[in-house]
C-alpha positions, 0 to 999 in steps of 0.5 A, spaced: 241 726 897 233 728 895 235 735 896 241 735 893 238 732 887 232 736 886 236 742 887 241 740 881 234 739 877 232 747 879 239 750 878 239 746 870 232 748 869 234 756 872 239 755 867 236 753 861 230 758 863 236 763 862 239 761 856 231 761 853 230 767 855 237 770 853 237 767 846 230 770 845 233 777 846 238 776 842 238 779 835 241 775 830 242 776 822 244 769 819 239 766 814 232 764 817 233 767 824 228 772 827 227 777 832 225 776 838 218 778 841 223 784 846 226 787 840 220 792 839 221 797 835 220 805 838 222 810 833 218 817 835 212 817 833 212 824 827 205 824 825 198 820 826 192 818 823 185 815 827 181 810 823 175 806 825 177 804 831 186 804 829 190 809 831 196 809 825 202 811 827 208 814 823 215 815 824 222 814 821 227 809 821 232 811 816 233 817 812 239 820 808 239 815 802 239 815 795 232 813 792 231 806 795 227 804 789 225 796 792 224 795 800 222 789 802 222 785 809 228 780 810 229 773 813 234 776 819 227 781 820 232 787 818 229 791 811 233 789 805 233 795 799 236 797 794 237 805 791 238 807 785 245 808 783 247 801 784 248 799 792 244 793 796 243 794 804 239 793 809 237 797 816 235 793 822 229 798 824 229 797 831 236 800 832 237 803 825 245 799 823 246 800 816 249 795 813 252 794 805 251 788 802 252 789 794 255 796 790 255 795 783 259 799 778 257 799 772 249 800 773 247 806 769 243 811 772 239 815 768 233 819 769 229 812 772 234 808 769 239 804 774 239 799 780 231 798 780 228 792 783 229 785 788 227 780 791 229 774 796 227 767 795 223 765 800 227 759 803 232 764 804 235 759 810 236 752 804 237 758 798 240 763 800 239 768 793 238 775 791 234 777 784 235 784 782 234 788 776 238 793 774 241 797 767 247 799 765 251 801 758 254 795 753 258 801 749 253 805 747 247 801 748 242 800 754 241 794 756 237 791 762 239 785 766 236 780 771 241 776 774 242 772 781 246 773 787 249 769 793 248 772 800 253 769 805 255 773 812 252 779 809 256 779 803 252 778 795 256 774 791 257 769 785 252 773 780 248 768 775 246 773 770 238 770 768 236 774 762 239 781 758 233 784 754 235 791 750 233 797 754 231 804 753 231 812 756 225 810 760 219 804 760 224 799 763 219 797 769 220 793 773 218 789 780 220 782 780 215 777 785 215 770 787 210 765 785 207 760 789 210 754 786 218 758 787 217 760 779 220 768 778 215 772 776 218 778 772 214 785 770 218 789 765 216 795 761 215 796 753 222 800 753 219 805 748 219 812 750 216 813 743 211 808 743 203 809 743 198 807 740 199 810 733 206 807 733 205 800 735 211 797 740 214 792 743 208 790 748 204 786 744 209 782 740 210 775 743 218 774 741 220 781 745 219 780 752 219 788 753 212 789 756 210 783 759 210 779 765 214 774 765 215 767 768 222 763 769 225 758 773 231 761 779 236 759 773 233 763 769 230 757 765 224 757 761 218 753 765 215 747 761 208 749 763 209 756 761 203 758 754 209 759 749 213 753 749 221 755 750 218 763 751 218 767 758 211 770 757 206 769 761 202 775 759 202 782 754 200 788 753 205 792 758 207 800 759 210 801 765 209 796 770 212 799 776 208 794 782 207 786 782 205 782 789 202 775 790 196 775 795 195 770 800 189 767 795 195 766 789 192 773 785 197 775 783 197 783 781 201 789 777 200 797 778 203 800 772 203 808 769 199 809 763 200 814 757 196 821 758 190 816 761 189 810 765 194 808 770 192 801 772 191 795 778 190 789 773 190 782 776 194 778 771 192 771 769 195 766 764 197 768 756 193 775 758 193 780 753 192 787 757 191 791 751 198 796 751 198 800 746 192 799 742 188 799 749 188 804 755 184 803 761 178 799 758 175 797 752 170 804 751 173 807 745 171 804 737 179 803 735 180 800 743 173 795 741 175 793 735 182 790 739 178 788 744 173 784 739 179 780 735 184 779 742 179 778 748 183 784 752 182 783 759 180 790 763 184 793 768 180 792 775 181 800 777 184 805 772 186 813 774 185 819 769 188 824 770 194 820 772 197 818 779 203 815 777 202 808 781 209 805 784 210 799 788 204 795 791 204 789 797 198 785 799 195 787 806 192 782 810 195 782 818 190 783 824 194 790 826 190 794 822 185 791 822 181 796 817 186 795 812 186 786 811 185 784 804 187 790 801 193 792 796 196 798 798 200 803 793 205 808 793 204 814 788 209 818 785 205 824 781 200 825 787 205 823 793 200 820 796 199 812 800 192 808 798 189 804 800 185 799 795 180 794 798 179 788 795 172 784 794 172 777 797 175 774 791 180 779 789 177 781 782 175 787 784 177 793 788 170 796 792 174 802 796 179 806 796 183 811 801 188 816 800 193 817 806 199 822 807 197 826 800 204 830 800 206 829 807 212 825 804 213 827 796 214 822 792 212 815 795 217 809 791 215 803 794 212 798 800 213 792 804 209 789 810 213 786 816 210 780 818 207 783 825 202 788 821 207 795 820 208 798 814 214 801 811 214 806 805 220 809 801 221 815 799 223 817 792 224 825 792 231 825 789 230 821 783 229 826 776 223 829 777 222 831 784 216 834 786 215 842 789 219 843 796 223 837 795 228 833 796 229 836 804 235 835 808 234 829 810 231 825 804 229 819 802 228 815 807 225 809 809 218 810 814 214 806 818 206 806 819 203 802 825 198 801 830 200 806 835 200 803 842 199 805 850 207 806 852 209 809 844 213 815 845 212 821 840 217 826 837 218 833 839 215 835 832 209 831 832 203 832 828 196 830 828 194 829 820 187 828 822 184 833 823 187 836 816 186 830 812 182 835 809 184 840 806 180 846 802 181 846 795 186 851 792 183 856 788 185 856 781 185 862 776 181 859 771 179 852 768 185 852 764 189 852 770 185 846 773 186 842 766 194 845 767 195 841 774 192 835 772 196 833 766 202 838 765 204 839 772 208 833 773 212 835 768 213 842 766 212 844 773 208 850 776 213 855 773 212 852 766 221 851 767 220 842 766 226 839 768 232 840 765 235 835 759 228 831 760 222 835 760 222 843 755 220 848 759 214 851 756 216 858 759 218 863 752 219 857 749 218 858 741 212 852 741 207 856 746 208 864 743 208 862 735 204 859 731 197 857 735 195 852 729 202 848 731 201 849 738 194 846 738 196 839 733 202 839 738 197 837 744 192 833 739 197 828 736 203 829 741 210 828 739 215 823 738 222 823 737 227 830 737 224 837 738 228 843 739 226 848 744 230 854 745 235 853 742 236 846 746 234 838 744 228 835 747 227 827 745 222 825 749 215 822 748 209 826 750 202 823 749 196 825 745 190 829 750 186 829 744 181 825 749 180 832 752 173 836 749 175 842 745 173 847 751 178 844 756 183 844 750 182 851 749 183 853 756 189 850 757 193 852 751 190 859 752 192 858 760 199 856 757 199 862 752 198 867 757 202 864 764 208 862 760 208 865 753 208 873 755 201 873 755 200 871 747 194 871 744 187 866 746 185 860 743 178 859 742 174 852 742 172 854 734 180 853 734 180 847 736 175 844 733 177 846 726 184 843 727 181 837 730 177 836 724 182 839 719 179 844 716 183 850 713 182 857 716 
C-alpha cells in the first residue's frame, strides 16, 4: 500500500511537472500573459557591431509595412505599432504572425499627417485601454484627435474621444507616454507651419494647448494638481516634439525638431517654458536673452546644428547591454542614424553620445526596449520625404538590435559594420557644398529637384537664376505663405539661416546658383553684407 501510494505521489507530481512546464512553452495573447523563457527569438543575424565588451546584433522581424510611425512593447510580449495611414497591428517577433487590431477610416494622411502615436496603459490586464493620436478632416478643416480604445480578443473597440485641437500641414507632433502616478502625458506640436520667431505662434500661449506637453487623466479630464486650473498644460514652449519616455528615476523627457537651428533633448518639468518661438537651442543670443530674463526659459540639455530631425526616444537601463544603461536612445530621420545619449547619474545632463547604423536603414521613426534588454527600430522611408536609395522592396520595417549570443544563427548576407563604422569623408566640391548638405539636402535634395507639392525644386527655378538681391533676402529672413516656382504653388515655411556668416551664405548661394541656375553669376560676401545691413548698391 506504501508503494502504491508513493507511486501515485510520483505519477501527480510527473503530472504537474508536466503541465508547468507545457504551460511555460506556451504563447499566450490575452492581457497580462507573458512568454516563457523557451520562446527565444532567432531572427538571422544581418549585420554586427563590437562595443566595449558587447557584441550587438541586428536582424529583421517584420518588413513590408507602411511607416510604423509608433512601436511599443505589449503585455502579450508581441510588438504593438501603428502605421501612418490609420491601421493598429501587432507582430509576435519570435514567429513574425501579424495581427490587425484596428484600421480607422477617416485618418487624414498627408505629408506627416495621419495615425501618429500610441500607448497602452500599464495595467493592461485591470484596463485594457489603447491611447492614440491621429488627424483627420471635419469638412475642410484639419484636426488632431486623441482618443481611448478598448482592447478585448484582439480587437480595439468603443472609442472615447479624449481631446480635438485645430491641427495643420504639419507641426502636429506628437508622442503620448504614461506618468508614474497613471496620468497621460500628451506631447503636441505648434501646428504652425508658418510660425517663427518673427511671427510669434501658438507655443506660448496658455489657452491653446498646441505646442505643449500636456497632463490629463485616462478620461480625458483635467487633473486637479495640474499648474493652470482647469487647463491641460503642464509645460510651453514647443515646436515639433516627436519623442516623449519616462526614466526609471521619473525625468520625464522630449526630443523635438527645431527651425533652421537647434534640435533639442529637453528634460521637462512642471509649468516650464522652453523657449519656442522666441528661444532656439539655449539663451545665447540678445533678443533669446531678453525672453529669457522676463520668462525664466529652461535650456535644452543637448541641442543639434545643423539639424538631425531627432524622432522617437526610449529609456535604457537593462543589464543585456550593459554599455548602454542610463541612456535615451534616438532614432533620427534627416541623418538616418541610431544614438545613443548617455545620461549622468541624475539624469540632467547628457555627457556622451554614440552615433550607430548611420544610413544603413534610411530613416529611422521610432524606438521601443523589450523587457529582456533587445531594441526594436522602426523605419519610416515611405513617408514623404525619403532619403536617397530609398524605400527598397522591403520597406519599412521593423528591426531588432541585440546581444549576440553563442548559438546565434547569421543570414546569408550578413555584414560586419564594424569595421566601416568609419567612413572616410566625401569629397565636396567647395564649401558651399558643404553648407548645401547641411541645411538644404533634407529638402531640396542632391539634384536640386525638392519633393514634389511640398518642397520647390531649386533647379532653373526663377528664385535661384533672377534677381540675386531676392535670392539673397529669401535665405536671410525665410518665407512664409504661398510662393510660386515655375509656374507651380509652394505654401511651405522655410526658416531664416540668417545665423550663418556672410561667407558661407555667399558660397552656398553661389553653389546653388551654379549647380542649379544654369551656371548664374556668384555672389560675393560684400553682397551679402549689404543686404544684411540694408544698403543700396
Amino acid at each position: 500500500m506504501l508503494y502504491l501510494k508513493n507511486r501515485q505521489i510520483i505519477q501527480f507530481l510527473s503530472f504537474f511537472i508536466f503541465l508547468l512546464i507545457f504551460s511555460c512553452s506556451t504563447i499566450t495573447t490575452g492581457p497580462g500573459s507573458v512568454y516563457s523563457k523557451l520562446s527565444v527569438i532567432k531572427t538571422p543575424i544581418e549585420q554586427q557591431f563590437m562595443l566595449d565588451s558587447t557584441k550587438v546584433g541586428v536582424s529583421t522581424i517584420i518588413d513590408n509595412l507602411n511607416v510604423p510611425w509608433e512601436i511599443t512593447w505589449g503585455p502579450d510580449n508581441w510588438i504593438w505599432y501603428t502605421e501612418q495611414s490609420g491601421s493598429v497591428s501587432k507582430v509576435n517577433p519570435v514567429t513574425g504572425e501579424k495581427k490587425l487590431l484596428l484600421a480607422i477610416p477617416e485618418v487624414y494622411r498627408y505629408r506627416t499627417l495621419g495615425l501618429l502615436c500610441m500607448a497602452l496603459h500599464p495595467n493592461f490586464k485591470k484596463q485594457p485601454f489603447v491611447f492614440l493620436n491621429y488627424t483627420y478632416k471635419h469638412n475642410t478643416k484639419l484636426m488632431s484627435r486623441w482618443v481611448r480604445y478598448t482592447y478585448s480578443n484582439d480587437i480595439l473597440t468603443t472609442p472615447l474621444v479624449l481631446l480635438e485641437v485645430p491641427a495643420d500641414v504639419g507641426h502636429n507632433g506628437s508622442r503620448i507616454a504614461f506618468a508614474p502616478d497613471g496620468k497621460l502625458m500628451l506631447a503636441t506640436g505648434d501646428a504652425d507651419v508658418n510660425n517663427n520667431e518673427q511671427n510669434g505662434g501658438n507655443a506660448q500661449k496658455d489657452n491653446i494647448v498646441s505646442g505643449k506637453i500636456l497632463r490629463i487623466n485616462i478620461d480625458g479630464s483635467v487633473p486637479q494638481d495640474n499648474p493652470m486650473p482647469g487647463s491641460p498644460v503642464w509645460a510651453k514652449g514647443f515646436r515639433v516634439p516627436q519623442g516623449l519616455v519616462y526614466a526609471a528615476n521619473g525625468n520625464l523627457y522630449t526630443a523635438e525638431h527645431g527651425d533652421a537651428t537647434d534640435d533639442e533633448i529637453n528634460l521637462i518639468t512642471k509649468n516650464g517654458n522652453y523657449g519656442y518661438p522666441n528661444v532656439a537651442g539655449k539663451c545665447n543670443l540678445p533678443h533669446e536673452k531678453t525672453f529669457c530674463d522676463q520668462h525664466a526659459v529652461i535650456d535644452p540639455l543637448f541641442a543639434w546644428t545643423p539639424t538631425i530631425a531627432p524622432a522617437g526616444i526610449d529609456y535604457y537601463n537593462a543589464t543585456a547591454i550593459p554599455e548602454w544603461q542610463n541612456s535615451i536612445l534616438l532614432t533620427t530621420l534627416k541623418e538616418t542614424d541610431f544614438r545613443v545619449l548617455k545620461l549622468n547619474k541624475a539624469g540632467n545632463a547628457i555627457v556622451s553620445e554614440q552615433i550607430y547604423l548611420d544610413k544603413a536603414f534610411g530613416r529611422l521613426r521610432d524606438v521601443c526596449v523589450a523587457p529582456k534588454g533587445d531594441i526594436y527600430i522602426s523605419t519610416s522611408n515611405r513617408d514623404w520625404n525619403p532619403a536617397k536609395g530609398f524605400p527598397q522592396e522591403n520597406d519599412d520595417r521593423i528591426i531588432r538590435l541585440f546581444k549576440i549570443k553563442e548559438n546565434d544563427t547569421y543570414a546569408s548576407n550578413f555584414k560586419d559594420i564594424a569595421s566601416t563604422e568609419t567612413k572616410p569623408s566625401e569629397i565636396l566640391p567647395n564649401a558651399g557644398a558643404v553648407v548645401y548638405n547641411k541645411y538644404c539636402v533634407s529638402c531640396h535634395k542632391e539634384d536640386g529637384n525638392g519633393v514634389a507639392g511640398t518642397f520647390p525644386p531649386l533647379t532653373e527655378a526663377e528664385q535661384v537664376t533672377g534677381d540675386k538681391k531676392k535670392l539673397i533676402a529669401i535665405l536671410l529672413q525665410g518665407l512664409a505663405g504661398p510662393i510660386m516656382v515655375k509656374g507651380k504653388e509652394y505654401n511651405q515655411q522655410m526658416p531664416a539661416f540668417h545665423f550663418l556668416s556672410d561667407p558661407e551664405i555667399a558660397d552656398v548661394l553661389t553653389y546653388v546658383r551654379a549647380e542649379f541656375g544654369k551656371g548664374a553669376s556668384p555672389i560675393s560676401k560684400e553682397e551679402v553684407e549689404k543686404a544684411r545691413l540694408g544698403k543700396a548698391e
